[in-house]
C-alpha positions in Angstrom: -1.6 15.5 -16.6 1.7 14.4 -18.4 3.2 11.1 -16.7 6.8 10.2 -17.4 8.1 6.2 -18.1 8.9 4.2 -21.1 7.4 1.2 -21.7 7.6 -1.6 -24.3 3.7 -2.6 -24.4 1.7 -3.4 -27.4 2.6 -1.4 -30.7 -1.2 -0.2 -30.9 -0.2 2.3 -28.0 0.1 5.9 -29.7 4.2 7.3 -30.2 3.8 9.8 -27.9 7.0 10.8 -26.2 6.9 12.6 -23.2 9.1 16.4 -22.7 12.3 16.6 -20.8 11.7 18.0 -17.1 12.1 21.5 -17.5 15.5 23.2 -16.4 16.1 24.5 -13.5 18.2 24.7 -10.1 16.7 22.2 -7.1 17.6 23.0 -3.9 17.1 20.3 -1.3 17.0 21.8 2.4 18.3 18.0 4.7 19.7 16.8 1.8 22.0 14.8 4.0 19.4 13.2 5.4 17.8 9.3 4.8 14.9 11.3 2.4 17.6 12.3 -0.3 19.9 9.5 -0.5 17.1 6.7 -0.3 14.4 8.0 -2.7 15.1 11.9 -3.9 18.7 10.7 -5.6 17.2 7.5 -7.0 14.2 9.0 -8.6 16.6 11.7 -10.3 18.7 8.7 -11.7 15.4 7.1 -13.1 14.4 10.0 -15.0 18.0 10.6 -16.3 18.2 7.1 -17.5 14.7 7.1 -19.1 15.8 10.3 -20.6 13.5 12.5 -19.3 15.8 14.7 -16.8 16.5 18.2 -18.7 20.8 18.3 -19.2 19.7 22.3 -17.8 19.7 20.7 -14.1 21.5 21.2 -10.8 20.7 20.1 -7.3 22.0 22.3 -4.0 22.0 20.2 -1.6 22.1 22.2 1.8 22.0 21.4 5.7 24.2 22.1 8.9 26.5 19.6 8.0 30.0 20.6 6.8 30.8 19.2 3.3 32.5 19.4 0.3 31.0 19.2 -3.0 33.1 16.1 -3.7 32.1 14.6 -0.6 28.4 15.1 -0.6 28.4 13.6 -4.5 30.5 10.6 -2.7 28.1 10.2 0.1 25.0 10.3 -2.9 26.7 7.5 -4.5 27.4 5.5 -1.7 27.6 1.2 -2.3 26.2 1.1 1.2 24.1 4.5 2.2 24.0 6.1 -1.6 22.1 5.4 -4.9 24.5 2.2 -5.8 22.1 0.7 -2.9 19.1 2.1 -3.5 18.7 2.3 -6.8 15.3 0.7 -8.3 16.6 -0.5 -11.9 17.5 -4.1 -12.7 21.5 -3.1 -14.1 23.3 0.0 -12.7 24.7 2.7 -15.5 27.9 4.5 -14.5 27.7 6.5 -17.3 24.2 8.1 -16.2 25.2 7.9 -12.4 28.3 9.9 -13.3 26.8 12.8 -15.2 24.4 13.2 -13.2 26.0 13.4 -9.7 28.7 15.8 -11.5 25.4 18.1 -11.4 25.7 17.8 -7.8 26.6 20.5 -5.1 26.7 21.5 -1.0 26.7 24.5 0.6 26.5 24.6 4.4 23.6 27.0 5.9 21.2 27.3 8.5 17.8 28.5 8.9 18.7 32.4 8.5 18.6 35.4 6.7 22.0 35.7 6.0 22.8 32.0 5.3 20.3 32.1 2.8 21.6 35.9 0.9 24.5 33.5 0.3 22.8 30.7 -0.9 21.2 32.9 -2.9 24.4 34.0 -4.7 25.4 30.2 -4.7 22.3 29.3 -7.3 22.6 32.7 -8.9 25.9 30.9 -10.0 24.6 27.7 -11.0 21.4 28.9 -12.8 24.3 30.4 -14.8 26.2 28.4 -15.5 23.8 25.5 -15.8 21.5 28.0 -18.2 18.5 27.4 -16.0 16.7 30.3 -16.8 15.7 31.5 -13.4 13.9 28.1 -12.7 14.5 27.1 -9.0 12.8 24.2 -7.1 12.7 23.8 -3.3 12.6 20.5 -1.8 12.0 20.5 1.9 12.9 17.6 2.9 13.0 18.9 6.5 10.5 18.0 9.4 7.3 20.1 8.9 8.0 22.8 12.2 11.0 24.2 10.1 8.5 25.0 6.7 7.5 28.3 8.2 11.0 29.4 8.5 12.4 28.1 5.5 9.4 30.2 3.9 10.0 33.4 5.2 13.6 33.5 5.1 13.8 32.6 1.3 11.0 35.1 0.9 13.0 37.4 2.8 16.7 36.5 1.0 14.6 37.4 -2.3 14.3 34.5 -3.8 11.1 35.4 -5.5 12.9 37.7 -7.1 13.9 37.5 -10.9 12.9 35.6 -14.2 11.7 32.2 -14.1 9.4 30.0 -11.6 10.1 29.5 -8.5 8.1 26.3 -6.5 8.2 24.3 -3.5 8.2 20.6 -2.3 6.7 20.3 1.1 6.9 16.9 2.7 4.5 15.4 4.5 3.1 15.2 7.5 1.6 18.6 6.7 0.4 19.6 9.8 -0.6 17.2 12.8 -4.1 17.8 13.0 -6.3 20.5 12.4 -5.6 23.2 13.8 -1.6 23.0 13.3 -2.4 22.0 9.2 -5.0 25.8 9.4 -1.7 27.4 10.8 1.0 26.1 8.4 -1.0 26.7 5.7 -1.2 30.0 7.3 2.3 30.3 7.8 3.1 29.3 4.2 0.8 31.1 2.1 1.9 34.7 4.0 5.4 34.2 1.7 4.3 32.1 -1.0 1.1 31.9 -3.4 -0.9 28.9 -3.2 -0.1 28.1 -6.9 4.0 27.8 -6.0 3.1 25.3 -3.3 3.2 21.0 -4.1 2.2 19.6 -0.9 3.7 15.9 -2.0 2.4 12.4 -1.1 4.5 9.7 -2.7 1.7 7.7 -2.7 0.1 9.4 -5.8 3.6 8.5 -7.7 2.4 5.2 -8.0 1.4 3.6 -11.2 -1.3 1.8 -9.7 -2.7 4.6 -7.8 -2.9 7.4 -11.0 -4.0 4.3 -13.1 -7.4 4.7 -10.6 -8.5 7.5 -12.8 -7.0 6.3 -16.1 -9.1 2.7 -15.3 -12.7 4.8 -14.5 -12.6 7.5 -17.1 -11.1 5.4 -20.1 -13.3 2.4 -19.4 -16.9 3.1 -20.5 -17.8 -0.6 -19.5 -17.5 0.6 -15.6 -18.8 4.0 -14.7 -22.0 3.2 -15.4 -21.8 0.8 -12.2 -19.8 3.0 -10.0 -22.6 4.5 -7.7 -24.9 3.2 -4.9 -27.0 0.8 -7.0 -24.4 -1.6 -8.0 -21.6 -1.7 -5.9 -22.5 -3.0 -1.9 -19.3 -2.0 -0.2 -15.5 -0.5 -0.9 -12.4 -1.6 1.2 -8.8 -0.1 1.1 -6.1 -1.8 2.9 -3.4 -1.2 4.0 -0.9 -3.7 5.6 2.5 -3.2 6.6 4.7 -6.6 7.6 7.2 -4.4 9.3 7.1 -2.9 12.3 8.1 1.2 13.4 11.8 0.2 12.4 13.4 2.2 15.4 11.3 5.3 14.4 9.5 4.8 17.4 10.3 8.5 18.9 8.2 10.0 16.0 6.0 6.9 15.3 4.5 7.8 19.5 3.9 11.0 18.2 2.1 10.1 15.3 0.1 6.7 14.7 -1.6 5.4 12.0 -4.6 7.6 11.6 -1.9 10.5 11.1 0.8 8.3 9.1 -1.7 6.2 7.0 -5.3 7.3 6.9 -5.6 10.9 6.5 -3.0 11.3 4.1 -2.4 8.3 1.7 -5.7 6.5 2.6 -7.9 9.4 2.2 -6.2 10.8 -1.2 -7.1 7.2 -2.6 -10.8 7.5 -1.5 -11.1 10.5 -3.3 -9.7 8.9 -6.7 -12.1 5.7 -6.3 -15.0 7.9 -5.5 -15.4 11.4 -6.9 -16.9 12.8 -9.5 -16.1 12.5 -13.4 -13.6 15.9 -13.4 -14.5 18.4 -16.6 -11.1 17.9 -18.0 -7.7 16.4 -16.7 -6.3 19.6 -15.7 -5.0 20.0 -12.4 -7.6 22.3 -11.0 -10.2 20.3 -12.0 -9.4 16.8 -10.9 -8.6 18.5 -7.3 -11.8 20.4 -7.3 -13.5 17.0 -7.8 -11.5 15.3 -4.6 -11.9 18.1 -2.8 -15.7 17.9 -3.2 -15.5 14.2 -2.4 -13.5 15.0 0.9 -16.1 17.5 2.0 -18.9 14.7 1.2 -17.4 12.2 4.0 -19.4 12.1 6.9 -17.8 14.3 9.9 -18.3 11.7 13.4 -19.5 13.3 16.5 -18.1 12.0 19.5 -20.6 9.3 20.2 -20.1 7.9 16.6 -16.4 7.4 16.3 -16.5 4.6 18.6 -19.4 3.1 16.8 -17.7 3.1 13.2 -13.6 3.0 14.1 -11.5 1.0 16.0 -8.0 0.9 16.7 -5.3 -2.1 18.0 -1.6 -1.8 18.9 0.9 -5.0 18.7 2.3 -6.8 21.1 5.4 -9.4 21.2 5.0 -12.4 19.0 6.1 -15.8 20.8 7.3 -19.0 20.0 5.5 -22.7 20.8 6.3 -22.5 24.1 5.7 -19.3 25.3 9.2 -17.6 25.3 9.1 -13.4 22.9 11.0 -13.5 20.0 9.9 -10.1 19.3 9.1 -7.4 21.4 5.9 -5.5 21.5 5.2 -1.7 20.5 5.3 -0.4 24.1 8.7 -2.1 24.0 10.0 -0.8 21.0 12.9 2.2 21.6 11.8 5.8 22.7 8.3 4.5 23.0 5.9 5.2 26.4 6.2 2.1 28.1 2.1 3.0 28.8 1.6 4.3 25.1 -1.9 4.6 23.6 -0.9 5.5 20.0 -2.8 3.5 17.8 -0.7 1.0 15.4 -3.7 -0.1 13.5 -6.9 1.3 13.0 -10.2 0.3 11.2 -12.5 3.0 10.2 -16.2 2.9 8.3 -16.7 6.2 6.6 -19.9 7.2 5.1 -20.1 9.7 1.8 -23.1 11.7 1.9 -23.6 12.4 -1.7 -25.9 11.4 -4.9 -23.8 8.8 -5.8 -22.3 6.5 -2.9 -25.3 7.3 -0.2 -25.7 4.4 1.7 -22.4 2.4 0.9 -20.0 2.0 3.2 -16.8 2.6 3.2 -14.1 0.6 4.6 -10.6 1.6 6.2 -8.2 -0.3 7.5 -4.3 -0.4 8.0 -1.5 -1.4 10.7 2.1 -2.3 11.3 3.6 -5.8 12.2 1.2 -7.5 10.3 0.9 -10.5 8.7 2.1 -9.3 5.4 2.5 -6.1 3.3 0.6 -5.3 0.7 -2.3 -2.5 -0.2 -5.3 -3.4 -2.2 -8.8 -1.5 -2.9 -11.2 -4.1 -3.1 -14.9 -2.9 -5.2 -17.3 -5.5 -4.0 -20.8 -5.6 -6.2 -24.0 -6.5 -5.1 -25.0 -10.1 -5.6 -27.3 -10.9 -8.2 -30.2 -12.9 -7.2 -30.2 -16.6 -6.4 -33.8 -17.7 -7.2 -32.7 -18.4 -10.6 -30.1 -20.9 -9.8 -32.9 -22.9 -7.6 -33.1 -26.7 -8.5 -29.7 -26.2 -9.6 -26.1 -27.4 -8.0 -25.3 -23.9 -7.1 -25.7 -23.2 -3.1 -25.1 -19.8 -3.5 -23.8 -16.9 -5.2 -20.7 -14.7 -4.6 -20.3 -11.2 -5.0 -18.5 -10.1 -8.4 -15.0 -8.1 -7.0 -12.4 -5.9 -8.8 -9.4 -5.7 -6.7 -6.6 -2.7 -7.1 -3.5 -4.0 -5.9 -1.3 -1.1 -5.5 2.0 -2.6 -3.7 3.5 -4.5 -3.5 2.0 -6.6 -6.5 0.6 -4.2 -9.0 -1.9 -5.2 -11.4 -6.1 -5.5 -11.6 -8.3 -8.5 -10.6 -11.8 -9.3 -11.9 -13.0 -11.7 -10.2 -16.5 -13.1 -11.1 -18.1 -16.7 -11.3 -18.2 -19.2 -14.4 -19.9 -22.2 -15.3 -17.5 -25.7 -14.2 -17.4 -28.1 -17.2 -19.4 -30.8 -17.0 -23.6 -31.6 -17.5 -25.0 -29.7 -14.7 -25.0 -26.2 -13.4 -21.9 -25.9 -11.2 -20.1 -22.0 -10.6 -16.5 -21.7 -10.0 -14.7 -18.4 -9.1 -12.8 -17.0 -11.9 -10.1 -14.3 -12.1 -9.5 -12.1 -15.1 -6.2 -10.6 -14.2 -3.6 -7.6 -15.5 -0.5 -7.6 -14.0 2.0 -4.6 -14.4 5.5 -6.3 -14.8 3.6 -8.7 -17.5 1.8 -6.4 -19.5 4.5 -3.4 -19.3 8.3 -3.7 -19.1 9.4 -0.6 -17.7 11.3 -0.3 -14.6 10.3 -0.1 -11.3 9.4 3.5 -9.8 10.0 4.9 -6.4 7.1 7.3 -6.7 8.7 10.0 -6.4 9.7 10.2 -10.4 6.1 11.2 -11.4 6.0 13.9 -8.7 9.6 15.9 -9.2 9.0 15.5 -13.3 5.2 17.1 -12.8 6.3 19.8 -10.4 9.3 20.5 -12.5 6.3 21.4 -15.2 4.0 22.8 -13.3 1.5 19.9 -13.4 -0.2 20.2 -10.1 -2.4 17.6 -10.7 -1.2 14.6 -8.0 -0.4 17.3 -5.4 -2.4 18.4 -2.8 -4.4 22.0 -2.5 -4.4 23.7 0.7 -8.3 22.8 1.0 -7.9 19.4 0.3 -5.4 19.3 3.4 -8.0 21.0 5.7 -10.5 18.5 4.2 -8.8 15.3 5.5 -8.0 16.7 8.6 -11.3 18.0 9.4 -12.5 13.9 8.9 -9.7 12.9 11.0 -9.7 15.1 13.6 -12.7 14.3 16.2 -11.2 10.4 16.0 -7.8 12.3 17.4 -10.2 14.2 20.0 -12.2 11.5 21.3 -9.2 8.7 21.4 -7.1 11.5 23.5 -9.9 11.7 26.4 -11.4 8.3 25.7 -9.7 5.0 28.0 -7.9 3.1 25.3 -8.6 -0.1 24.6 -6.6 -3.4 26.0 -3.2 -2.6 24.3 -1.7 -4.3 23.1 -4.9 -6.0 21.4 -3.2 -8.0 18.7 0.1 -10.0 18.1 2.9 -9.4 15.6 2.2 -11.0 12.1 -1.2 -11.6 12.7 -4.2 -10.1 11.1 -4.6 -7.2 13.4 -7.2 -6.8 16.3 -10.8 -9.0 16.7 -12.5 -5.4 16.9 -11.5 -4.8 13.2 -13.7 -7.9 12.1 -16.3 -7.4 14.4 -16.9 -3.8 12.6 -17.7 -5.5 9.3 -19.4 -8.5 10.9 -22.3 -6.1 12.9 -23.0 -4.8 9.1 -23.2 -8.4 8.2 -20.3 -8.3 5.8 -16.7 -9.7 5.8 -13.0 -7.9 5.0 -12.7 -9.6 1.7 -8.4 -11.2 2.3 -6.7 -11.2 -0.6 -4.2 -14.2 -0.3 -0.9 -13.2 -2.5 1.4 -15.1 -3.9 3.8 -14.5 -1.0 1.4 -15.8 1.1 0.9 -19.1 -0.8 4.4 -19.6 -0.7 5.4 -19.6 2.8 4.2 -23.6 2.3 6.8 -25.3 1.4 4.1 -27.1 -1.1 3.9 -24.0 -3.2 7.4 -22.5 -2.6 8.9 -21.5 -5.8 5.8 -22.5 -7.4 4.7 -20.7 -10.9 3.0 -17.4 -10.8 0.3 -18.8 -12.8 -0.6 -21.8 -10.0 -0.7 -19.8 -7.5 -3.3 -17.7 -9.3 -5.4 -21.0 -9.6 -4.9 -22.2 -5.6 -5.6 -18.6 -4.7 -9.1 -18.7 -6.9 -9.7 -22.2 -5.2 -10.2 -21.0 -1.6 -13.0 -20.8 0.1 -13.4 -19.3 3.7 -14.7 -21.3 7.1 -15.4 -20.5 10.2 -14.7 -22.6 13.4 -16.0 -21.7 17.0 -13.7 -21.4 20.0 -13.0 -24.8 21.4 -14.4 -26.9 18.2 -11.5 -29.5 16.1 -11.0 -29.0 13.1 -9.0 -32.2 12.2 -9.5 -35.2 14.7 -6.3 -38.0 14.7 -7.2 -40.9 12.7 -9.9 -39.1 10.6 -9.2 -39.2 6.5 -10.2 -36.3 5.4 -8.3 -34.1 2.0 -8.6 -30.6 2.6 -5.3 -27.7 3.8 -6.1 -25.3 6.1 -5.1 -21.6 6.0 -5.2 -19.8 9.3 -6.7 -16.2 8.3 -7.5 -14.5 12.3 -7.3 -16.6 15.2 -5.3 -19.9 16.9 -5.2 -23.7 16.7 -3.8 -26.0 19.4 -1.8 -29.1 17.5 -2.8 -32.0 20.2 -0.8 -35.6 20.3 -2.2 -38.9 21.2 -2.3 -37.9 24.8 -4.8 -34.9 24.2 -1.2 -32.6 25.3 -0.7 -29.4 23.0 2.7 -29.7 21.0 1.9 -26.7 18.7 0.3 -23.4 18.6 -0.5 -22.3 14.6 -2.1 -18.7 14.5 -2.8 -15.8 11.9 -1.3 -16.3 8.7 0.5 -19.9 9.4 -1.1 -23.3 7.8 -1.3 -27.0 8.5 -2.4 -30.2 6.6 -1.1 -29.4 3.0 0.3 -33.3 2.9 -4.1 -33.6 2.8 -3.8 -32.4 -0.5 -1.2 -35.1 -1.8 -2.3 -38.0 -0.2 -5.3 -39.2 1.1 -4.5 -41.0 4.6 -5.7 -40.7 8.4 -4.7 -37.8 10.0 -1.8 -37.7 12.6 -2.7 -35.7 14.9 -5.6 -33.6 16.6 -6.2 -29.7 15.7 -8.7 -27.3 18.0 -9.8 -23.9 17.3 -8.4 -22.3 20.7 -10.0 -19.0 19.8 -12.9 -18.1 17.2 -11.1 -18.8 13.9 -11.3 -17.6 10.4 -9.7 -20.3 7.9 -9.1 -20.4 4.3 -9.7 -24.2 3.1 -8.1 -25.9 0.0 -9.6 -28.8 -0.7 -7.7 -32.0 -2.6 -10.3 -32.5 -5.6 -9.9 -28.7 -6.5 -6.4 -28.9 -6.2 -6.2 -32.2 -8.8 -8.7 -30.2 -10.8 -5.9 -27.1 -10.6 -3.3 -29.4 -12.0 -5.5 -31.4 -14.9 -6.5 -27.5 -16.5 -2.4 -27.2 -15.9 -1.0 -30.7 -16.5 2.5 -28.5 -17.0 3.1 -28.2 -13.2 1.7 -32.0 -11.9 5.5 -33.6 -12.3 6.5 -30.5 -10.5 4.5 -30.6 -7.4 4.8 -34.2 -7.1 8.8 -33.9 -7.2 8.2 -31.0 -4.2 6.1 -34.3 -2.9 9.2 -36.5 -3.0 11.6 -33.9 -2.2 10.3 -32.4 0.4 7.2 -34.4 2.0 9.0 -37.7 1.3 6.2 -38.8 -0.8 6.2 -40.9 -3.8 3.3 -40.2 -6.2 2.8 -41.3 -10.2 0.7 -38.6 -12.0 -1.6 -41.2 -12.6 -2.3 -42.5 -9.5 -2.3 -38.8 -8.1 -4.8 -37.4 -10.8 -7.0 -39.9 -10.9 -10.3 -38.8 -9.4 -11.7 -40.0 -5.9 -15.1 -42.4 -6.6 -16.8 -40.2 -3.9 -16.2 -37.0 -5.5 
């Protein structure tokens, strides 16, 4: 598997430089559409400026629309629609951009034999002139009910005539369950030979996501621990902040089990769980997550309900009441009574050698509280009779966190003996962060995939059978949600944390979603805003979770207590003197950070309204943050003064409490 990028990392990496992309003609089929101008067009300009595009390259662009060559390279290049505004690198080159949209040509057609004997003759001309040897690539960048077409009649215009290879890009969704995925592949393969098919999901373009097999097979330190009698649980998640961004005509047709799970989610199950491939050739590392696929538990209709649960959002409000935004059902071209499934939280079980008995944990929605996606390896604990008669009240489980997006990087995260003459443990983080370690620019995803195809590197595609594999797990949670009465919807507001259902899965197993607070996160405080990546880190280590029962304060007015609240699932009521509510705080907000400046009574009274999982920072850790950093103390006291009102000296604010 040959991955493009340049990087300026340590000199100790090897000089290996990867190949040009080999030439060829790419023919794009909706190449006016949002696919080409927002990703396809941008990833071409990556690889041309990290010299990796071969100068033996021309892209087709083709479609119903009528345009000129001149004007589809304008509309490509576009300030506002066009790569100028979508491009990923930190300074724009003119030169590249230039060259490469010269490289750039339309020809009207539609789906029919005759439209495509003449865009036949049009690449004939460009593989000639462009000295592509024969070398065409299809990009279908079309929805999935034209693919049959598109195959026949380019089987049919005899394109698979000639010298050279000839491939094609199929988009995703491929298929839209089962039985439709059987009959496109069906469909396909009557034209076209497995091997000239890459089924695409951009997904498996990420850094982070190929860097799965790179971290387990390069790191001998870890696969001996990757199996049953070491690790207690995996979790991949999967949260998106926005919301179905006016797609909701296709979104109601779709979900997230089909948008999410069975493609993206499922392909990075495979990567965190199968077995050590025989080689890194294509063939072998599918083999491998196709027997993993095969190996996931297929739910009969009484189980799905037992191990997956779904949610849909509603409006969020403000204090008093009034929608600021509207809910799924009243999102554009969606069913006012709509039952498609915005989130979803699924426990799968691999019935194989190595993972029998661990579960494995799914979850992912829109509108929530933030976006990111993270695979979180939880360990078993060690035991805790050897700590007795110690300080230590108990142990926590050892983690290594994947973030994929939109943070990329690793996280150890593992417990350490606190300074000091008795036995104390503090969570530690051993961290590797992309942008630090690496300085090469950002990818779309879609780079890796158009360079590998171009070379005939099938390795981060998918097979046929790996397709019929994910659907066959999906598909009896498709047939029991169509006949089965769907739950409450909507079930959980925007921003929040998703539905009560999804922690209730983990909580019957006795277990927890492990939340990974981000940076972002941190920073919607206005105590942290702007703060430095490397406090953060510290504050985010510091937190330790609480739970509050429906109806029980929190905080009670007049009461001097030091610790800041973060709301992780459920709502607070912010009472005055009179016992009357003034505020409403829920998923993802906070309250008392002043707590962690200043220790004085508190202002005012705060009530779990519903059960409530909190995230709690407590002042002495947060003084102990800034002594191991002394370099950000004058800053966060400034962000004190400047923004709290409060005037601190370092010494008076690090000085340590006598009841601590």
């Amino acid at each position: 598997m040959v991955i493009p990028g340049k990087s300026e990392a340590s000199s100790s990496v090897s000089e290996f430089v990867n190949p040009l992309s080999e030439p060829c003609v790419m023919v794009i089929f909706g190449a006016s559409g949002d696919l080409t101008k927002r990703l396809l067009v941008p990833s071409l300009y990556n690889l041309a400026c990290d010299d990796l595009l071969s100068p033996n390259f021309a892209v087709l662009g083709t479609g119903r629309s009528k345009l000129s060559n001149e004007a589809f390279r304008s509309s490509m290049a576009s300030e506002t629609t066009g790569l100028r505004a979508f491009h990923t690198r930190h300074e724009f080159d003119e030169v590249v951009s230039d060259d490469l949209l010269s490289r750039f040509f339309f020809e009207s057609a539609n789906i029919d034999i005759e439209s495509f004997k003449g865009l036949k003759k049009t690449v004939q001309a460009l593989d000639k002139k462009y000295q592509a040897g024969g070398n065409i690539l299809f990009y279908f960048a079309m929805a999935p009910r034209f693919f049959g077409a598109l195959c026949e009649n380019l089987y049919k215009a005899g394109f698979q005539e000639g010298s050279g290879w000839k491939r094609i890009i199929v988009e995703k969704p491929f298929g839209t369950n089962l039985q439709s995925a059987l009959a496109l592949n069906q469909e396909i393969l009557q034209y076209w030979k497995e091997e000239q098919i890459y089924r695409v999901d951009h997904y498996l373009g990420k850094e982070t996501v190929q860097n799965l097999l790179a971290f387990r097979f390069s790191n001998g330190m870890f696969e001996p621990l990757w199996n049953k009698h070491h690790i207690d649980n995996i979790q991949f998640n999967v949260c998106e902040a926005v919301d179905v961004q006016g797609r909701g005509g296709y979104y109601d047709q779709s979900g997230v089990l089909r948008d999410m799970m069975q493609n993206h989610m499922f392909q990075m199950l495979s990567y965190i769980c199968m077995e050590p491939p025989g080689s890194f050739e294509a063939d072998s590392i599918r083999n491998e997550k196709a027997k993993l696929l095969e190996s996931v538990r297929i739910y009969t209709d009484d189980e799905v309900p037992e191990n997956v649960v779904r949610g849909q959002y509603g409006p969020a409000y403000d204090a008093h009441g009034g929608v600021v935004q509207s809910g799924y059902r009243e999102e554009a071209d969606v069913d006012p009574q709509s039952k498609t499934e915005t989130f979803a939280a699924a426990k799968l079980h691999i019935d194989n050698l190595r993972w029998q008995g661990v579960p494995i944990y799914l979850r992912s929605g829109k509108a929530l509280w933030k976006r990111s996606t993270e695979i979180v390896i939880e360990f078993k604990k060690p035991p805790e009779t050897l700590f007795k008669g110690t300080g230590v009240q108990n142990l926590t489980s050892n983690r290594l966190v994947f973030h994929i997006q939109p943070f990329q990087g690793i996280d150890l995260l593992f417990q350490a003996k606190t300074p000091g003459p008795t036995m104390q443990l503090q969570g530690v983080d051993m961290s590797f962060n992309y942008g630090e370690a690496f300085k090469s620019s950002r990818y779309t995803g879609y780079e890796v995939m158009l360079y590998a195809c171009s070379r005939g590197d099938a390795t981060l595609f998918s097979r046929g059978d790996l397709v019929e594999a994910a659907w066959r797990i999906a598909q009896p949670l498709l047939d029991h949600w169509e006949v089965a009465s769907a739950p409450e919807f909507p079930n959980y507001t925007r921003n929040s944390w998703g539905p009560k259902s999804a922690y209730e899965l983990l909580e019957k197993d006795g277990r927890r979603w492990f939340e990974v607070v981000t940076p972002d996160v941190l920073e919607e405080s206005p105590l942290f805003e702007g703060a430095d990546p490397l406090l953060l880190s510290a504050v985010i280590l510091a937190l330790r979770p609480m739970t509050v029962a429906p109806g029980e304060t929190i905080i009670r007015q007049g009461e001097v207590s030091t610790e800041m609240y973060f709301i992780c699932r459920g709502e607070v009521d912010v009472l005055d003197l009179k016992g009357e509510i003034v505020n409403q705080l829920q998923d993802g907000q906070f309250f008392g950070e002043v707590a962690l400046l200043l220790t004085t009574a508190r202002t005012a009274d705060v009530r779990a309204k519903t059960l409530c999982d909190l995230f709690v920072l407590n002042q002495n850790d947060f003084k102990r943050i800034l002594r191991d950093h002394p370099q950000f103390a004058k800053k966060i006291l400034q962000v004190a003064k400047d923004r709290y009102d409060l005037a601190l000296s370092v010494n008076e604010f690090m000085t340590p409490r006598s009841d601590a």
